[in-house]
C-alpha positions as CSV (number, residue, x, y, z in Angstrom):
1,X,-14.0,10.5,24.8
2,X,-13.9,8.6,28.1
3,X,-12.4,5.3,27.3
4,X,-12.3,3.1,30.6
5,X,-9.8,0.1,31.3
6,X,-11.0,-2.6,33.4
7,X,-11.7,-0.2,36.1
8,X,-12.7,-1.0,39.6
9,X,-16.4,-0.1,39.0
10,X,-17.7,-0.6,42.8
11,X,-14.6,1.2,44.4
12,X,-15.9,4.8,42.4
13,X,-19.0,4.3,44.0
14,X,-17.8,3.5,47.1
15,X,-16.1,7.2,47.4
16,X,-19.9,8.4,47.0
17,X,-21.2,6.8,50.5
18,X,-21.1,4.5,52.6
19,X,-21.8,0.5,52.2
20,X,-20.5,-1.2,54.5
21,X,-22.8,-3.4,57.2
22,X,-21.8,-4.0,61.0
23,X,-20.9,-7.6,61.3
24,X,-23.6,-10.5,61.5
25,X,-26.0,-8.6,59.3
26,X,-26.7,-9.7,55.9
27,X,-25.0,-7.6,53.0
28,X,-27.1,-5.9,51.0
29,X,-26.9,-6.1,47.2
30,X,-24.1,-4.0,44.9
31,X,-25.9,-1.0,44.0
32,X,-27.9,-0.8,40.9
33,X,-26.6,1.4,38.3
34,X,-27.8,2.7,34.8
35,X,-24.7,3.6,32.6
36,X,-25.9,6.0,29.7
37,X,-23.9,6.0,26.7
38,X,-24.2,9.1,24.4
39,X,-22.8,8.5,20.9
40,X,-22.7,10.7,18.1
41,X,-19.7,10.4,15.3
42,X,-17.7,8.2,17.4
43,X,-16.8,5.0,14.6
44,X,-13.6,5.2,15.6
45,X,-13.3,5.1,19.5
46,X,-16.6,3.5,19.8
47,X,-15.1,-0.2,20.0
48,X,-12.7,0.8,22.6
49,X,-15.4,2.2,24.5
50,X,-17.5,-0.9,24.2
51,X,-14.6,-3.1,24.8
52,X,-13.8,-0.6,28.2
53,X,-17.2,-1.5,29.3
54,X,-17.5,-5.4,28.6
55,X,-14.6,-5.2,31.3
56,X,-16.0,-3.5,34.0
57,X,-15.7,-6.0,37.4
58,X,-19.1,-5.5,38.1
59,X,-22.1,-7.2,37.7
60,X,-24.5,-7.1,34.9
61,X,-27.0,-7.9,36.5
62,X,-26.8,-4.5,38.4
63,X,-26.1,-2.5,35.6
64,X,-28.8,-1.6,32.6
65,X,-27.9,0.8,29.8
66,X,-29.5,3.8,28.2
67,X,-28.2,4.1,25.0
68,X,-29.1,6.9,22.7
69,X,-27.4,7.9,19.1
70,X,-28.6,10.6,16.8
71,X,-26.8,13.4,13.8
72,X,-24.7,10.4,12.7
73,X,-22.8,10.5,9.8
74,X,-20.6,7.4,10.3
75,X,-21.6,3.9,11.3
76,X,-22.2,4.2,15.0
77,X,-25.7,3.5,14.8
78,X,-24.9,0.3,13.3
79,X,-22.0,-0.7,15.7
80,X,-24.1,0.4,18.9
81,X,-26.7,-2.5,17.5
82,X,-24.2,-4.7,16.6
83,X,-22.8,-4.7,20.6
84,X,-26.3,-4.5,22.4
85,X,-27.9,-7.6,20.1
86,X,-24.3,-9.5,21.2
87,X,-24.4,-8.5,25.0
88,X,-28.1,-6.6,26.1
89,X,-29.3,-10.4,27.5
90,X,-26.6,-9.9,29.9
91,X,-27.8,-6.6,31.9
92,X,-30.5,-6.3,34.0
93,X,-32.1,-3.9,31.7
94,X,-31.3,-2.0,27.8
95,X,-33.3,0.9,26.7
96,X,-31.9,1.6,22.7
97,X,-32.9,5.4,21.6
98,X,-31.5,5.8,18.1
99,X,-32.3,8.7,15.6
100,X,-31.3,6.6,12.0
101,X,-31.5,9.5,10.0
102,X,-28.0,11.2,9.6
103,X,-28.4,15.4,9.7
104,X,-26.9,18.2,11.0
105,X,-28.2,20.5,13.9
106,X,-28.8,24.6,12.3
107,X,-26.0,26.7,12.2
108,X,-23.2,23.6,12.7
109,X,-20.2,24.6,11.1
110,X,-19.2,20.6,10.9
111,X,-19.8,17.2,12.6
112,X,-17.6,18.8,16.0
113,X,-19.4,22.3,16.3
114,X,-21.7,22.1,19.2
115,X,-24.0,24.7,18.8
116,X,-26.4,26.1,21.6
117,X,-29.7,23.2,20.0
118,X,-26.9,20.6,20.0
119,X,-26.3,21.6,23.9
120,X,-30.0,21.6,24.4
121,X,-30.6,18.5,22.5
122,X,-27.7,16.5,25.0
123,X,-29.6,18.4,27.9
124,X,-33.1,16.5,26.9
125,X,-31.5,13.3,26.9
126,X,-29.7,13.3,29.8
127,X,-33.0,14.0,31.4
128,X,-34.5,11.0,29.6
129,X,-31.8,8.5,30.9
130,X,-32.3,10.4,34.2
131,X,-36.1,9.8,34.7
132,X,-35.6,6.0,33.0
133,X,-33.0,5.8,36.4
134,X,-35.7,6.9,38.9
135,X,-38.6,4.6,37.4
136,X,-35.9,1.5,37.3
137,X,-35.1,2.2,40.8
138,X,-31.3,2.6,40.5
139,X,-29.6,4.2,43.1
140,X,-26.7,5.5,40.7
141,X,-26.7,7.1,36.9
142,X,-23.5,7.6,35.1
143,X,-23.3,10.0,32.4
144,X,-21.0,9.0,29.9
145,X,-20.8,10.7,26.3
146,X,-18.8,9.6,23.4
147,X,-18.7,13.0,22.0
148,X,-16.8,15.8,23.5
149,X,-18.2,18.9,24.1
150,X,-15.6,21.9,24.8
151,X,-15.7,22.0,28.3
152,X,-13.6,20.4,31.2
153,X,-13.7,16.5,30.1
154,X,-11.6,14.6,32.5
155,X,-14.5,14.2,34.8
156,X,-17.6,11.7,35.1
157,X,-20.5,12.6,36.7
158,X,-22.2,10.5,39.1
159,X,-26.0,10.8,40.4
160,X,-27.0,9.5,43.3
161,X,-30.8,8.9,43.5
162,X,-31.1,7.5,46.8
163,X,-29.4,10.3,48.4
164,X,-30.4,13.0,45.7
165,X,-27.2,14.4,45.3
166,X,-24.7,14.9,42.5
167,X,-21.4,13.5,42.1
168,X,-18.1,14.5,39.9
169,X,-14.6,12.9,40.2
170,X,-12.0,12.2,38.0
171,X,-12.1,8.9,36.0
172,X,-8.6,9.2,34.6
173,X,-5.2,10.9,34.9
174,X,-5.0,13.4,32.6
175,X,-2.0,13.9,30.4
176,X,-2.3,17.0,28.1
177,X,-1.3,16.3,24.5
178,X,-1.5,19.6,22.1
179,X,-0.1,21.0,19.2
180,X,0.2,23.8,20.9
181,X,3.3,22.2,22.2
182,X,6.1,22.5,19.6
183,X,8.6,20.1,21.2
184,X,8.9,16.6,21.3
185,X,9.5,16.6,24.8
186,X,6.4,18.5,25.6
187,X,4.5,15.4,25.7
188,X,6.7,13.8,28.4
189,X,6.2,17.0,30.7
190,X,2.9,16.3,31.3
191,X,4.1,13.1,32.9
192,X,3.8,15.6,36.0
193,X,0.3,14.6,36.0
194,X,1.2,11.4,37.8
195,X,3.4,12.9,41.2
196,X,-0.2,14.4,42.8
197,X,-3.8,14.3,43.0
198,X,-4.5,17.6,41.1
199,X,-1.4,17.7,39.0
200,X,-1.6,17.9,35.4
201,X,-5.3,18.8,35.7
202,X,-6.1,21.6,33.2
203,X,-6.8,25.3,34.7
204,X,-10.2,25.0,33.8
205,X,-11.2,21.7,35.1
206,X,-9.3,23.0,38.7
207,X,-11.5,26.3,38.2
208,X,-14.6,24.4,38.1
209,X,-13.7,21.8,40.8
210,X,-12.2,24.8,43.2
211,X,-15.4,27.5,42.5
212,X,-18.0,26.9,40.0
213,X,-19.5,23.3,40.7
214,X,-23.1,24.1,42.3
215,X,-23.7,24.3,46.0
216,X,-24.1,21.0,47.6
217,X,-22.6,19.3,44.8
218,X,-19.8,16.8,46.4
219,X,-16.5,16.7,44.7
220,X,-13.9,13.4,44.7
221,X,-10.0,13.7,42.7
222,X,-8.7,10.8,42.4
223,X,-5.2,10.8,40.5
224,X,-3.6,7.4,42.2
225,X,-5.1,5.0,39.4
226,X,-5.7,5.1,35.7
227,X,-9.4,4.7,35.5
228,X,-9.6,5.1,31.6
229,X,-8.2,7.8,28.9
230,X,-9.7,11.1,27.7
231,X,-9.3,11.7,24.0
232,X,-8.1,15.3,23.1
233,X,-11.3,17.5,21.7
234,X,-11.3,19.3,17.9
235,X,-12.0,22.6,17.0
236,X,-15.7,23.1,16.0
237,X,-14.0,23.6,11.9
238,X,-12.6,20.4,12.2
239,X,-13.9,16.8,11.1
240,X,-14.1,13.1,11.9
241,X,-10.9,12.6,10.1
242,X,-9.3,14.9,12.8
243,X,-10.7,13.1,16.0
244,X,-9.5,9.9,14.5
245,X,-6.0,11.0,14.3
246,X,-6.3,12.5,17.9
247,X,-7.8,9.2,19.2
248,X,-5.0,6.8,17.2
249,X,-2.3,9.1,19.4
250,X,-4.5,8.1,22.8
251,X,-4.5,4.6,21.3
252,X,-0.2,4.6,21.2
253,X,0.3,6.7,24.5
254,X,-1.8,3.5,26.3
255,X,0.7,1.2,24.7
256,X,3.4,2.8,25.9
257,X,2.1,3.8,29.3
258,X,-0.6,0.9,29.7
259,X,-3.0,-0.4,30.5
260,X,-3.2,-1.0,26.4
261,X,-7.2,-0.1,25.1
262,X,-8.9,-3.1,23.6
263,X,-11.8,-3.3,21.1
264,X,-14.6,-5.0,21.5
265,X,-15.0,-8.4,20.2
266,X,-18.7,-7.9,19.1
267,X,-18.4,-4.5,17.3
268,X,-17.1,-4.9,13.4
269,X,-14.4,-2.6,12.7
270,X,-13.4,-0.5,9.7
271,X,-10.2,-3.4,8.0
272,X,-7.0,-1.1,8.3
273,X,-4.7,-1.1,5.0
274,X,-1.2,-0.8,5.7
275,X,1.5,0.6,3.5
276,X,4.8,1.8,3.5
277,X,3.7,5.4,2.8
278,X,6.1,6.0,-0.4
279,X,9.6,4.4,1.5
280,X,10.8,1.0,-0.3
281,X,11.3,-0.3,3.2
282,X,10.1,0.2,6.5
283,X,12.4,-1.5,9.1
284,X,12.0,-2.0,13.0
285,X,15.1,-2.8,14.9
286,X,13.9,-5.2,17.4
287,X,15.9,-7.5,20.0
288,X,14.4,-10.8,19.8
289,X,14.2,-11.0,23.9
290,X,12.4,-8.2,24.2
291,X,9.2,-9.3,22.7
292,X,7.3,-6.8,24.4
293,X,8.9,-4.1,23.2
294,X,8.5,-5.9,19.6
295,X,4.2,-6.3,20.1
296,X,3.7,-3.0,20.9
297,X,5.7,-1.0,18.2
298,X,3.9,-3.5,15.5
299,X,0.9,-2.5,17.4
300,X,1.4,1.4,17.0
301,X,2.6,1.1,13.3
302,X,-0.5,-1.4,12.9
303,X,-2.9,1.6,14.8
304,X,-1.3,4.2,12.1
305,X,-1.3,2.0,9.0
306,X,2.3,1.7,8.1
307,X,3.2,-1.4,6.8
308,X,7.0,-2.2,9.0
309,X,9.1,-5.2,8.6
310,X,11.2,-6.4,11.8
311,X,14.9,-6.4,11.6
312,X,16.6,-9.1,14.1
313,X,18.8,-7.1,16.2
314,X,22.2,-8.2,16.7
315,X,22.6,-8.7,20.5
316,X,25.3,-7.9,22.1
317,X,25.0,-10.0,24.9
318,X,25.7,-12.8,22.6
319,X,29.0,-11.1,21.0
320,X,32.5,-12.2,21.9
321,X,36.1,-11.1,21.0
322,X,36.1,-13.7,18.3
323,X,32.7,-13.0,16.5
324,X,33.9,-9.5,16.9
325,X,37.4,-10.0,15.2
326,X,35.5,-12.3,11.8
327,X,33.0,-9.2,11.4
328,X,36.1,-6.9,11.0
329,X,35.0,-4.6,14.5
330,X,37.9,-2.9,15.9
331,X,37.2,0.1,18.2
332,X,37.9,3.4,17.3
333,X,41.2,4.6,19.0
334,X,41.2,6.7,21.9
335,X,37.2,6.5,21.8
336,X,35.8,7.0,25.4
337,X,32.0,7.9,26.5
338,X,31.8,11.5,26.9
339,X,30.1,11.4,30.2
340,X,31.1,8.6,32.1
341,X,34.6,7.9,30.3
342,X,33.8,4.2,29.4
343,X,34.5,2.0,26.1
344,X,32.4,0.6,23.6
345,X,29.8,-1.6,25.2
346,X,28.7,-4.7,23.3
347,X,25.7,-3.6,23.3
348,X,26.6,-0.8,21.3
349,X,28.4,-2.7,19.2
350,X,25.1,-4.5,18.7
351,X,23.0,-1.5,17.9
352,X,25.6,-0.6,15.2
353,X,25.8,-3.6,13.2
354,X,22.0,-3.8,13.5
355,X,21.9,-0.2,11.7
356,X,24.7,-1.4,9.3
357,X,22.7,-4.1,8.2
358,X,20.2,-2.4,7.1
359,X,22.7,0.3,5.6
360,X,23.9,-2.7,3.2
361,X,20.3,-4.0,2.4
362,X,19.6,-0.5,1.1
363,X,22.6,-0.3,-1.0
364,X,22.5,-3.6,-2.3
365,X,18.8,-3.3,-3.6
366,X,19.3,-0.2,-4.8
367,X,16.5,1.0,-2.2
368,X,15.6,4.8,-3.0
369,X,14.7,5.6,0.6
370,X,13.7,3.9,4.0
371,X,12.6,4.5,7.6
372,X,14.2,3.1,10.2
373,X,12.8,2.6,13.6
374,X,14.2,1.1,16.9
375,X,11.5,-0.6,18.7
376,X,11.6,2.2,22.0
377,X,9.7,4.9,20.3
378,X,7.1,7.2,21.2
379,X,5.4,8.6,18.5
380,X,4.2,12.4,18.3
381,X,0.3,13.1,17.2
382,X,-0.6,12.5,13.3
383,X,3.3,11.0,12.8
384,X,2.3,9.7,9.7
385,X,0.4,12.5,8.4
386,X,3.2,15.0,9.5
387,X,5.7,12.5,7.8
388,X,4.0,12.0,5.0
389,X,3.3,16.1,4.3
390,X,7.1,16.5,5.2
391,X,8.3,14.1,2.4
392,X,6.2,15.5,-0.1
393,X,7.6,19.1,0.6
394,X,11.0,17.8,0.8
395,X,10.3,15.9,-2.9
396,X,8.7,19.4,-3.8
397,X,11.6,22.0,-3.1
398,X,14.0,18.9,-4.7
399,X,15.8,19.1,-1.9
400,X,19.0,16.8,-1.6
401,X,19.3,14.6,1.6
402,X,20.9,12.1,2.8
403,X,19.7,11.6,6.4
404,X,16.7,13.1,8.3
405,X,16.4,12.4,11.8
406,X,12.6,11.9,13.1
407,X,13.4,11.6,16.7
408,X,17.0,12.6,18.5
409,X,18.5,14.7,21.1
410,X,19.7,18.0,19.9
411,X,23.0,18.5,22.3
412,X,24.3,21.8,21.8
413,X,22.2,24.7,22.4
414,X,22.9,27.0,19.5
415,X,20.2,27.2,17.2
416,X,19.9,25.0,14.1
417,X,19.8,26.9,10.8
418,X,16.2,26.3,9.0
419,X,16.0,24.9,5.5
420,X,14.6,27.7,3.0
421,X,11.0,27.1,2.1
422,X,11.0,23.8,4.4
423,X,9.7,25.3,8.1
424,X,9.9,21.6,9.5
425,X,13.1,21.1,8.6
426,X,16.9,22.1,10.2
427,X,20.2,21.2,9.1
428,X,21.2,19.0,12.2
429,X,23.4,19.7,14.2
430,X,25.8,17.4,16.8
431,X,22.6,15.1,17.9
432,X,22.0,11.3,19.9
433,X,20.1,8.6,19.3
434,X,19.2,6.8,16.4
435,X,15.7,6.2,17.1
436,X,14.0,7.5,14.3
437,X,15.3,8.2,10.5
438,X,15.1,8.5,7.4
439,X,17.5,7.2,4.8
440,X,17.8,7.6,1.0
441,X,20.0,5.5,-1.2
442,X,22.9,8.2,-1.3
443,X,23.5,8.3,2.4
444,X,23.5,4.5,3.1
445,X,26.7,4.5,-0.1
446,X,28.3,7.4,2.3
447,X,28.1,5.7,5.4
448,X,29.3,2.5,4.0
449,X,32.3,3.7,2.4
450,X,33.5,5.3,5.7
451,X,34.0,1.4,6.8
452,X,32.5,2.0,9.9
453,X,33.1,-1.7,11.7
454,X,37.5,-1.3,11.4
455,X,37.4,1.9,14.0
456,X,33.9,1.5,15.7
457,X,32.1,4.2,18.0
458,X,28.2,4.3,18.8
459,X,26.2,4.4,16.1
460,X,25.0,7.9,17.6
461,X,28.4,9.6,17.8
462,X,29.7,7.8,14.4
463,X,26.4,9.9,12.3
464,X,27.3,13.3,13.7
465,X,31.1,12.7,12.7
466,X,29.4,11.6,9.1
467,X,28.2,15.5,8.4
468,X,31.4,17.0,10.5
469,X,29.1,18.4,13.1
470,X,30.7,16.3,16.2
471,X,33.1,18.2,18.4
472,X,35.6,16.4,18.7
473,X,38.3,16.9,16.0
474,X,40.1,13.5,16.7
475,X,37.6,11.2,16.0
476,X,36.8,13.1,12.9
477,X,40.0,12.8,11.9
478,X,39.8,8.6,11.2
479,X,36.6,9.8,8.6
480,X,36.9,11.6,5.2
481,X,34.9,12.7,3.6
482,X,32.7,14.0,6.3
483,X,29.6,15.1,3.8
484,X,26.5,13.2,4.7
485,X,23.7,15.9,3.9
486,X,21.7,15.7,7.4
487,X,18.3,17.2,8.4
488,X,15.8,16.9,11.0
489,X,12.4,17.3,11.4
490,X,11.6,20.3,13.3
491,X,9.6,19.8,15.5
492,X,10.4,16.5,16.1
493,X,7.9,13.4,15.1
494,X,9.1,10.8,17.7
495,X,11.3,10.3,21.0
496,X,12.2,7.6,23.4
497,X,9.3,5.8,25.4
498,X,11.1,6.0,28.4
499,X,14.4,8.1,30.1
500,X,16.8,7.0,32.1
501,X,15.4,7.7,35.7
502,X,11.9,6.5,34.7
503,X,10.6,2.9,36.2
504,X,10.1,1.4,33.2
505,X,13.5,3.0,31.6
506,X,15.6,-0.1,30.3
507,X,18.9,0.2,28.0
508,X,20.7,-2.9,26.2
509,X,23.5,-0.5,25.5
510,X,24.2,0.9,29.0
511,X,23.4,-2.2,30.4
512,X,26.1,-4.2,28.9
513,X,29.7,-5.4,29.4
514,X,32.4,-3.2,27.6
515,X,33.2,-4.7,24.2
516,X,36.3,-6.4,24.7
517,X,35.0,-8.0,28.0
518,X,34.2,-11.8,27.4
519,X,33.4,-12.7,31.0
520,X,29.5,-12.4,30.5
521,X,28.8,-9.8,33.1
522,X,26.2,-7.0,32.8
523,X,27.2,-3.3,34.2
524,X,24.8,-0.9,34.4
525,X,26.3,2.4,33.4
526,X,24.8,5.2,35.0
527,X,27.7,8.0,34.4
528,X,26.0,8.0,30.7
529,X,24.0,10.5,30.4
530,X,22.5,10.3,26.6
531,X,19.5,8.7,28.1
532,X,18.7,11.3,30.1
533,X,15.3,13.7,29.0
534,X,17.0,17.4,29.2
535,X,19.9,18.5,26.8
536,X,23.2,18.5,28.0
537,X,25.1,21.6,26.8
538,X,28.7,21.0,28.0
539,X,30.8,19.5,25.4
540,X,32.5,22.5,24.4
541,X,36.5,22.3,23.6
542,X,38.5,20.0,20.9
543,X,38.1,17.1,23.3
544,X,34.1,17.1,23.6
545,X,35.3,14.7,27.0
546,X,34.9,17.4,29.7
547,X,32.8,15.8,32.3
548,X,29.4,17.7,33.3
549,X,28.4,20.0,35.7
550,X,25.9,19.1,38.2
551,X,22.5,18.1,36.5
552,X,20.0,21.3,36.3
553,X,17.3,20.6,38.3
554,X,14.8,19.6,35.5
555,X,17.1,16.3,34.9
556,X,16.5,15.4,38.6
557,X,14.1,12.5,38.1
């Protein structure tokens, strides 16, 4: 569905013609406008929509609304006169079309099938909203549908009734999100969508732009702002339960990429029950400066119902050799960053203790299993679905674990043996970040009786050592045994929110001092390149310190 930020209303319209006046004449009024909202099914995005809407820098007093909701199965009949009894005395003009009885059209396979009297049903009242237009004497209708039909969706349609003609343009940047991608990082590549006016629009949206819009009919792309968010369609078979998961994903991606959606404040929502989906904890590592980064990933469990409880990050800026030397840290000899061959930063150190906190609160409650979180995730569509299905296969099959990563970067390229009878799960191999896991009771004994803090590394490099898949043999050699049972979810269910190279990329570990430096000054370290999106594959030999080739072209960012 099209869900609209705050979006510059009057600038749209002034792509379709021309308003201004010569100076010394008097200006005219902002056009009039009917907006026609088309609901059917749409509980769930519905208060977004609304909320998108109550926004709009425009006036209301040139705007009316032709509303119309029929075949309803939810409660958007009831929300649609929840919002127009709250706001209608506030547009120029409300025309309210409901059909209260819920049914299904002939021949519909499911609440999402649109069948050929569906089609013909949405033709009829377009033309309603359309001749309601003429008689009001607006000079622009916008067709807006809260119900996606499968056909190219990123695009608004605009009719002008003074000039008689037709209008389409884009009303938001589209970023394609599918299962047909298998990778977590699939989700990212569609940033492309963002470096043109046409890229990242889907073939069939360019086919009908390029050669099947009628003659006459005036096209207008407009990629440079975010003018609102498209949720992804379902398959005719699928249900309500299936757009909701699709439009809880849109709901995270604005959090992370902003502007955030908000609901309306005069629509009642559905109350949202929380839980910790079967783990005895849920922990969020979370610096206390970076609040932001602490609101939204409450937000996006709060969006997906999982119940997370906020663990105060240790942080490093606030660490000197002396708090070091009464926790017992002592770096790990010889330790050196594979990339950029510098020490421990602080605030590594930091991220390590925050993980080995949590590691002793699991084994001193005796805590069965967790998930753990840092508060820079992104999460992949249905996460909690997909997690949950995962665990329950995993209890299934009786398979014993330790550790399951949810979000990492696999580093070598050789292909990761798949569990027997599990296809979402592989036995990891050497991997970074920490982002994302699951813990049982088992692995949090292991890791803590490795003593960890008397010959410190990044927590990243110290859990690869922990199931002796990290190459290099020296490190390895300080740790025994090396038997943590580690998986990962294939394909992954998480990854960062941002790389290194992105604008709103930020890192409290590579921007740090190194951990034995007390002067208090910050070094960004770039020769690092574990932040980076793409693999890097070059850590062969005993040493796993060679530096690395020239980035491949796909890391350029």
């Amino acid at each position: 569905m099209p869900v609209a930020p705050a979006a510059p209303l009057f600038q749209l319209l002034l792509l379709l013609g021309p308003w201004s006046q010569a100076a010394g004449v008097v200006e005219p009024p902002l056009p009039a406008v009917v907006l026609t909202i088309l609901a059917r099914n749409a509980e769930h995005s519905l208060p977004h929509y609304l909320g998108a809407l109550e926004r709009l820098d425009y006036p209301r007093a040139r705007l009316a609304l032709w509303c119309a909701t029929d075949h309803n199965t939810d409660n958007s009949t009831q929300m649609l006169q929840e919002w127009l009894a709250a706001v209608r005395d506030d547009y120029a003009a409300v025309v309210w079309r409901p059909e209260g009885e819920p049914r299904s059209y002939p021949d519909e396979e499911g609440p999402k099938h649109w069948t050929k009297e569906r089609h013909q049903f949405l033709m009829e009242l377009k033309q309603e909203a359309l001749t309601f237009a003429r008689d009001w004497g607006a000079d622009y209708i916008l067709q807006l549908r809260l119900s996606l039909a499968p056909i190219p969706e990123p695009v608004l349609q605009t009719r002008s009734l003074v000039q008689k003609q037709t209008y389409w343009f884009t009303v938001c940047r589209y970023r394609q999100h599918s299962d047909q991608q298998p990778d977590a990082e699939a989700s990212h590549r569609a940033g492309a969508a963002r470096r043109g006016p046409d890229a990242g629009l889907p073939d069939l949206l360019l086919q009908f732009l390029v050669r099947d819009h009628a003659p006459g009919v005036t096209v207008h792309v407009c990629n440079e702002h975010r003018y609102g968010y498209m949720n992804v369609p379902v398959k005719s078979h699928q249900g309500l339960e299936d757009e909701k998961v699709n439009f809880i994903h849109l709901i995270l991606e604005a959090l992370v990429d902003g502007p955030p959606m908000r609901a309306s404040v005069h629509v009642s929502r559905p109350p949202k029950r929380p839980s910790k989906m079967g783990f005895d904890e849920v922990f969020v590592i979370s610096l206390a400066r970076r609040p932001d980064r602490r609101e939204r990933m409450l937000s996006s469990l709060w969006e997906m119902e999982i119940s997370g409880r906020v663990v105060e990050a240790v942080d490093g800026r606030t660490l000197n050799s002396s708090i070091m030397r009464s926790l017992g840290v002592d770096l790990l000899p010889g330790y050196q960053d594979p990339y950029s061959g510098r020490t421990l930063t602080k605030g590594e150190v930091g991220c390590f203790l925050s993980h080995y906190s949590i590691w002793e609160e699991v084994a001193a409650r005796g805590l069965a299993q967790v998930l753990v979180f840092e508060d820079d995730v992104r999460f992949e569509s249905n996460f909690r679905g997909r997690l949950e299905r995962l665990m329950e296969e995993v209890e299934a099959e009786k398979l014993p674990w330790d550790l399951i990563y949810l979000g990492r970067k696999q580093v070598n390229p050789e292909e990761e043996a798949a569990v027997e009878r599990l296809p979402q799960l592989v036995v990891a191999g050497y991997s970074y970040w920490t982002l994302a896991y699951v813990l049982s009771l088992a692995g949090a004994h292991k890791l803590l009786a490795s003593q960890p803090l008397r010959r410190m590394l990044p927590v990243d490099e110290f859990l690869p050592i922990m199931f002796d898949r990290h190459p290099n043999e020296q490190y390895k050699a300080h740790f025994w045994p090396r038997d943590l049972r580690a998986f990962s979810a294939r394909p992954l269910l998480a990854a960062p929110t941002h790389y290194a190279g992105d604008a709103e990329w930020l890192s409290d570990t590579e921007t740090s001092s190194p951990w034995d430096d007390d002067s208090g000054r910050i070094i960004s370290w770039s020769g690092s390149h574990k932040t980076l999106r793409g693999p890097r594959l070059d850590l062969a030999g005993s040493s796993g310190h060679s530096l690395p080739p020239p980035p491949h072209p796909r890391d350029e960012l």
